[in-house]
C-alpha positions, 0 to 999 in steps of 0.5 A: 352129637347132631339128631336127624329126624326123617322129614315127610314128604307126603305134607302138600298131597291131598287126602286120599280115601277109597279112590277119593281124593280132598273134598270128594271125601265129602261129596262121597259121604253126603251122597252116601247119607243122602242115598240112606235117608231118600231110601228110608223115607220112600220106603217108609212112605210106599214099600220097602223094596221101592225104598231100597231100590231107591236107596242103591240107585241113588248111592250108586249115581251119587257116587258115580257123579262124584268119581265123573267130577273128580276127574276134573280136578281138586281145583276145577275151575271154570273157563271163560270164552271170549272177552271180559270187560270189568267195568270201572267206576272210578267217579267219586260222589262228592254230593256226600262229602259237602256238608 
């Protein structure tokens, strides 16, 4: 008797957490821990309501600049414009092989 076993077709989409996809998982979370650790150090140096202005305006524009930079891609790769020219150096330096 032969087995069939269900195959999962989800294996080659990225993670997807809250909106966040791949590597903006990170992006969110260090604007999230970035966001805290800004606040309480403000707050602690001056007031505590400048602290937590500055903590929910910094996790907000992290956030927000995360979801901009997601929608660019997982792979967002960068265009170049114009002609690029590799320069190659295919000259030997035979001074170092004469001994």
């Amino acid at each position: 008797m032969q087995r069939r076993f269900s195959i999962y077709k989800g294996l080659q989409k990225p993670l997807v957490y809250r909106g966040f996809k791949g590597k903006f998982i990170a992006w969110g979370i260090g604007s999230l821990i970035a966001g805290i650790v800004a606040g309480g150090v403000i707050g602690a140096l001056t007031n505590m309501y400048l602290g937590c202005f500055i903590t929910l305006i910094s996790i907000a524009s992290g956030l927000s600049y995360t979801f901009h930079r997601q929608k660019a891609g997982l792979h967002d790769k960068t265009k170049a414009k114009g002609v690029i020219i590799h320069s190659a150096n295919l000259k030997k330096n035979y001074a170092t092989y004469i001994s």
